[in-house]
Structures are given as structure tokens and as C-alpha cells.
C-alpha positions as a printed Julia matrix, in Angstrom:
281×3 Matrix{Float64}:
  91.1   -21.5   -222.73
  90.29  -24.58  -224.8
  93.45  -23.41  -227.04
  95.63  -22.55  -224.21
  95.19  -25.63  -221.91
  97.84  -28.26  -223.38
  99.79  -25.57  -225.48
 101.1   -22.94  -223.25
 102.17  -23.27  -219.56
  99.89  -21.92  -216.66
 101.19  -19.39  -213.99
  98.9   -18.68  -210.96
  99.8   -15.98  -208.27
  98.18  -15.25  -205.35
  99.04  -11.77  -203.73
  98.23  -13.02  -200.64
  96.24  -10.61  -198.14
  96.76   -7.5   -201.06
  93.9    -5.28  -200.81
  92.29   -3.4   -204.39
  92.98   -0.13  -203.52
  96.82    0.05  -202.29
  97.11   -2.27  -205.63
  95.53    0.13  -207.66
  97.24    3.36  -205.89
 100.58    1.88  -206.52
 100.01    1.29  -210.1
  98.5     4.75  -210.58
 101.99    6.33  -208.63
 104.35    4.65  -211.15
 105.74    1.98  -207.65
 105.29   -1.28  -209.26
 107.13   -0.77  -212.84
 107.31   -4.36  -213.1
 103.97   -5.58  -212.55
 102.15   -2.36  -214.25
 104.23   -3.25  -217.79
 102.04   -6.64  -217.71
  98.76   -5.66  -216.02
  96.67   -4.89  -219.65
  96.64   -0.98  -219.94
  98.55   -0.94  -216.92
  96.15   -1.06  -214.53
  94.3    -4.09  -211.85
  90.94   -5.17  -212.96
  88.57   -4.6   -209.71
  87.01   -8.23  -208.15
  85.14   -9.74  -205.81
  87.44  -12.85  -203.87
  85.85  -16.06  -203.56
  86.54  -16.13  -199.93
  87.56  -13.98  -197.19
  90.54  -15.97  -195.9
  93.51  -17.91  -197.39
  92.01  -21.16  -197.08
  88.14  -20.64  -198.31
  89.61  -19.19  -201.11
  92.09  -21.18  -202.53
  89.98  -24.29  -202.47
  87.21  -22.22  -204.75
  89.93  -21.04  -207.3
  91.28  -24.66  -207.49
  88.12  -25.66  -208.12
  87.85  -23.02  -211.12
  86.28  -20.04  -209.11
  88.87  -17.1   -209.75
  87.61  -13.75  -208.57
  84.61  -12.66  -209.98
  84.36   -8.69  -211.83
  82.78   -6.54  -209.47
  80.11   -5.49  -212.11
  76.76   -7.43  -212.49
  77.2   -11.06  -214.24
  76.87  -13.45  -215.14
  80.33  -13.86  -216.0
  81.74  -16.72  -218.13
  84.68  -18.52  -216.35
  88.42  -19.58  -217.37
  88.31  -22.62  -215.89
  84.95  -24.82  -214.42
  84.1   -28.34  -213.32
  81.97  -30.28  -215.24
  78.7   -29.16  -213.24
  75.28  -29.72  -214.19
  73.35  -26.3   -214.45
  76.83  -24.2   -214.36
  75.89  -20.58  -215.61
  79.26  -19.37  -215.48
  80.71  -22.28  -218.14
  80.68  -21.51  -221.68
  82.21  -22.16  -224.46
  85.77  -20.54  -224.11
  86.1   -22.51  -220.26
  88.03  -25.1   -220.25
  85.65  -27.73  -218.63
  87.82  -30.55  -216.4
  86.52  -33.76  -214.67
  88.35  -33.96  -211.99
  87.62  -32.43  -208.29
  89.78  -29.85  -208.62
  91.67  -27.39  -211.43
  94.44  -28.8   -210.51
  94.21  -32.71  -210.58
  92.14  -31.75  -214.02
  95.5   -30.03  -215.36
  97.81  -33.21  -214.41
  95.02  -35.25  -216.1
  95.8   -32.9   -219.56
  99.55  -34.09  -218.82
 100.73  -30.95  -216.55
 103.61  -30.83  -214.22
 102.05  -29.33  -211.19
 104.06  -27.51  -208.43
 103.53  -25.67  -205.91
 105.51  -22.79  -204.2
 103.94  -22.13  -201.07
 103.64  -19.1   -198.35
 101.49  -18.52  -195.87
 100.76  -21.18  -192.84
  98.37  -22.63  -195.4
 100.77  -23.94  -197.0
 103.41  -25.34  -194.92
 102.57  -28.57  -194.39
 103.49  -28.66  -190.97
 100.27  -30.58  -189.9
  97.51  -31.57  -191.28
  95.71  -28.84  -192.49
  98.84  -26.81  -193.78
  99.16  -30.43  -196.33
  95.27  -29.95  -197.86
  96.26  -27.29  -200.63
  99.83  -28.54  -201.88
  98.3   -32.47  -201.39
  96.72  -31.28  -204.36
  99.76  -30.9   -206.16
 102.42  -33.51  -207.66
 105.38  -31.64  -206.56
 105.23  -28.51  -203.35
 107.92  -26.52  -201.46
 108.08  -25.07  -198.12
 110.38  -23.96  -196.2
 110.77  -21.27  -193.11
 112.15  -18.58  -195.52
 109.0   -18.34  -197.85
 107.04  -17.36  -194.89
 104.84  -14.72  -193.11
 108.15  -13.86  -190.65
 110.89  -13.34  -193.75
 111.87  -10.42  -194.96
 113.09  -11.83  -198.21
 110.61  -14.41  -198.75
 109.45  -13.52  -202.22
 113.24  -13.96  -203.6
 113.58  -16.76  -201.79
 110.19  -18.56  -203.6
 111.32  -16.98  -207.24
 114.66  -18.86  -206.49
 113.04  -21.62  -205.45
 110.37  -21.36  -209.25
 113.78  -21.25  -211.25
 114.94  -24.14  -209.86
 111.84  -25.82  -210.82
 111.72  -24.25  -213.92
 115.14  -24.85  -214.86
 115.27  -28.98  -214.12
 112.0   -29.77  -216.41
 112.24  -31.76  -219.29
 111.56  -28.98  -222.08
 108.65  -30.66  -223.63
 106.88  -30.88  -220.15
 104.22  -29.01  -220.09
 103.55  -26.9   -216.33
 101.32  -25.39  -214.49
 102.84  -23.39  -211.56
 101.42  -22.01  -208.53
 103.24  -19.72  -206.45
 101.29  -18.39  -203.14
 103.06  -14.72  -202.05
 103.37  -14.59  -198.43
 105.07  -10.81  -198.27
 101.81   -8.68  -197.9
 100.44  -10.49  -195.4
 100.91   -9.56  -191.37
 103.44   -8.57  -190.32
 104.99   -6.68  -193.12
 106.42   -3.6   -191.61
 110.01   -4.45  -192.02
 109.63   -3.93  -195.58
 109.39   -0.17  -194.54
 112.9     1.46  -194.27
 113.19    2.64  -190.77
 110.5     0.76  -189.84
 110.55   -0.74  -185.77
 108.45   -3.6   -184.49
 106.71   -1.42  -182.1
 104.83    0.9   -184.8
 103.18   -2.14  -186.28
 101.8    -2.86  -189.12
  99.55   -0.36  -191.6
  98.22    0.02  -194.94
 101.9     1.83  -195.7
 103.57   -1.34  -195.01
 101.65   -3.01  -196.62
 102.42   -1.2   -199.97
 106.21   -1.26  -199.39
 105.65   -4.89  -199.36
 104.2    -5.0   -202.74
 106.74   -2.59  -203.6
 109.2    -5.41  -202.57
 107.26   -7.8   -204.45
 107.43   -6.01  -207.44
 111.33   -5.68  -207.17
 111.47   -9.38  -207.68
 108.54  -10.64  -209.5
 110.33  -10.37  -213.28
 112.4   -13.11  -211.83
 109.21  -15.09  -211.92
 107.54  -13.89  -214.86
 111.21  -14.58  -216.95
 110.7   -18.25  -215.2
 107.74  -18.64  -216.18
 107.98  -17.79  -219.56
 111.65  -19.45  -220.39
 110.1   -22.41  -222.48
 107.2   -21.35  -224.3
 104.37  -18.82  -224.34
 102.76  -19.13  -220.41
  99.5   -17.8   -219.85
  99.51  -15.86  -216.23
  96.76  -14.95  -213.5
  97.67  -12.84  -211.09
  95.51  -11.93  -208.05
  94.86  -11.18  -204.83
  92.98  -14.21  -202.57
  91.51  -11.59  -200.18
  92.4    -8.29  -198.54
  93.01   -7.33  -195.27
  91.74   -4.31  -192.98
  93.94   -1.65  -191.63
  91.56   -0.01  -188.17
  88.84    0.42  -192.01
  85.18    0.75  -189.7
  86.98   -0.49  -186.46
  87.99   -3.97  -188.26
  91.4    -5.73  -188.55
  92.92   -8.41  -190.63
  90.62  -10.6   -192.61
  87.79  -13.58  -192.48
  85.36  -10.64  -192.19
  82.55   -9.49  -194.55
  83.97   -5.74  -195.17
  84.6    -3.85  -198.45
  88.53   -4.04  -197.97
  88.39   -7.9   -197.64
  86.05   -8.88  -200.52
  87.8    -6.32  -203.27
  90.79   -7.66  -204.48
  93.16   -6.86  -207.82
  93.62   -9.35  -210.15
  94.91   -9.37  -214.07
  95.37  -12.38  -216.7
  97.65  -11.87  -219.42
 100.16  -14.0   -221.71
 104.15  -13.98  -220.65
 105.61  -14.33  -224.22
 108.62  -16.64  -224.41
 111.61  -14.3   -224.58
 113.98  -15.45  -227.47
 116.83  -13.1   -227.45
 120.03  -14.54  -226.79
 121.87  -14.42  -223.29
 124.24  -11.88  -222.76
 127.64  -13.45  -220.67
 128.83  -10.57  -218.32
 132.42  -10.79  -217.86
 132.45  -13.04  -214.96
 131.21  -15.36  -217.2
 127.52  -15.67  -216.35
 124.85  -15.01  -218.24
 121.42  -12.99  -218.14
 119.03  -11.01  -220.21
């Protein structure tokens, strides 16, 4: 990470609420095309989150504690804190001084910006202003939330913009929190009625949704130069699993969560111009 940090630009996505296994299942079925061609070998790498709500565990993976492989450690970190006695920093971290990942990256001369999701985000009062506070530049709005259908398009329109009015030699690190997975996500089920609820099948027509859209993001993200990616899951989220629902519980299908890092390559053929005169890839 010492050779990445300050040469390529940084892409973090939370999944928000996405459990391991309808992850994995999905990947498995051939229903996320678009995120399987970038997982490496196509499939999630199995973790444990840092936290077993939104909140707990964004403020560990800002402060460098990104899921941790669900096999016996220790295991060496991306991205630490300069922290007396760390066992999890070694060589290949990328050690900042700062409080926080993401102050640490501004301090290396990164943009910062987030694109935020759940009520966590929202900065509607004071708590929903903690996590983007951190960052130089946030967006919210009503239509990248919990309660919108078609918030995932709406935040990858809302990362192009972004993307699109930076100065090319700016350097970025960009943080986009996915709100589609989490409760309530049955409309993202075709025939789908507010009274049946939601279940771990909506659920995985929401990634499914997700994954309709998420090139968008990854072509954003990689329009300048070579961006390193994480993508991952913050916690997961119980479905009646042992009698429990939702999350900020201590069960198996909170703590397991997907998660992949991989390199976007910057993509340098030219644009096609359709005949209305616009162009695309």
C-alpha cells in the first residue's frame, strides 16, 4: 500500500447490511455479472465485520480496521494508525498519523468525498454529520436513501459528477456507502407488495439491482488513472436466522460479511459517439 497511496486513486464501498452468504450464492448462480468479473477468481473473500451496525463499523474501517479473514491471524492490515504495539501493521500498511484513514489520506494530498446512504449518513442532525464531517466534500440527499428504489443510480450519478469536475492531476479517494440492501428492500422484487415484507430474497434482488449499476461506478472510478478498490459489506443482517432480526446483534449472519480488494485499471480505449451524438464505452 506504500506504492499505491499517492499514485493511484482509492475506492471504498460499503454494501451496506449485505450478508456473506446471499453474496456468495449470487456469485456462485452467475446474478451479479458485474461485480463477479472484478471479485479475484470471481468469488467474495469470507470476513469477520468490525462492528455489528453501520455506525461501530465505519468508524473502525476509517480508522484502518477493514474486515478481518475469518481464518486464524494475525493478519497484516492495508491501512493502520501509527499505534504503539500494533500487531496487525507491517511493512506493506500504509501507516498514517492522523485520527482517522481518512484525514491521513487528505494529509497525502487526497480529494476526499463522500457519497452517503443510510441515516448514518445524512446529516440531518448531529449524529448523521460524524462520518461525512470526516470528509472534505459529502452528499446526501432523500434519493440515496433506505426508502428509494433507485438509490444506487442515483449515488453513481451523483460519483460521476464528482468524478467528472476534478482537476485531472487530483488525486481521490472516494467513499460511496450503498444504502439498497438494507431494510426495506422488497420493492426491488418484481411483484413484490409492502405487506409480504422484507426477506433474504429481497434482499438478493437488491444486490441484483446493485450490480445492474455498479460498472457505472467502477468506470468512474477508474476514468483517470489506475484506482485501487475495496469492496465490502459493513455488517449483515438477519432474516427470522435463530429467532433474530436485523442487525446490532452478536449472530453468525451479522458478523460474516463479503468483501474483495482489487485494482480498476484505467480504461484507455477511445469513446464511441452513438448517433445522437453522445458518447460511451
Amino acid at each position: 500500500m506504500n506504492e499505491v497511496v499517492g499514485r493511484d486513486d482509492l475506492l471504498l464501498v460499503t454494501l451496506d447490511t449485505l450478508r456473506f452468504d446471499v453474496a456468495e450464492r449470487l456469485a456462485a448462480e452467475g446474478r451479479i455479472p458485474h461485480l463477479a468479473a472484478v471479485l479475484p477468481g470471481g468469488r467474495w473473500e469470507r470476513r469477520h465485520a468490525p462492528g455489528s451496525f453501520t455506525y461501530a463499523s465505519h468508524q473502525a474501517m476509517f480508522a484502518g480496521f477493514l474486515p478481518t479473514p475469518a481464518a486464524p491471524g494475525p493478519h497484516p492490515r492495508l491501512f493502520a494508525a501509527r499505534f504503539a504495539g500494533s500487531e496487525t501493521t507491517a511493512g506493506r500498511t500504509w501507516v498514517f498519523d492522523t485520527p482517522d484513514l481518512v484525514s491521513g489520506l487528505a494529509a497525502a494530498g487526497y480529494h476526499t468525498v463522500c457519497v452517503g446512504g443510510v441515516g448514518f449518513f445524512n446529516k440531518q442532525a448531529a449524529l448523521g454529520s460524524v462520518l461525512p464531517g470526516m470528509f472534505a466534500e459529502s452528499h446526501w440527499e432523500p434519493g440515496f436513501g433506505v426508502a428509494s428504489p433507485t438509490s444506487f443510480e442515483q449515488q453513481v450519478a451523483c460519483a460521476e459528477r464528482v468524478v467528472a469536475g476534478l482537476p485531472a492531476e487530483q488525486r481521490l479517494f472516494l467513499f460511496v456507502n450503498v444504502s439498497a440492501m438494507h431494510q426495506p428492500n422488497w420493492f426491488h422484487r418484481p411483484g413484490a407488495r409492502p405487506e409480504d415484507g422484507d426477506s433474504a430474497d429481497t434482499h438478493a434482488a437488491a444486490l441484483e439491482y446493485v450490480d445492474r449499476h455498479i460498472g457505472r461506478l467502477f468506470d468512474a472510478a477508474r476514468s483517470r488513472r489506475r484506482c485501487f478498490a475495496v469492496v465490502c459489506s459493513d455488517h449483515g443482517t438477519a432474516y427470522g436466522d435463530g429467532g433474530y432480526t436485523g442487525h446490532r446483534l452478536a449472530h453468525e449472519a451479522v458478523w460474516t460479511v463479503p468483501y474483495a480488494h482489487f485494482f480498476l485499471e484505467p480504461d484507455t480505449r477511445p469513446a464511441a459517439v452513438d448517433g445522437r451524438g453522445e458518447s460511451g464505452r
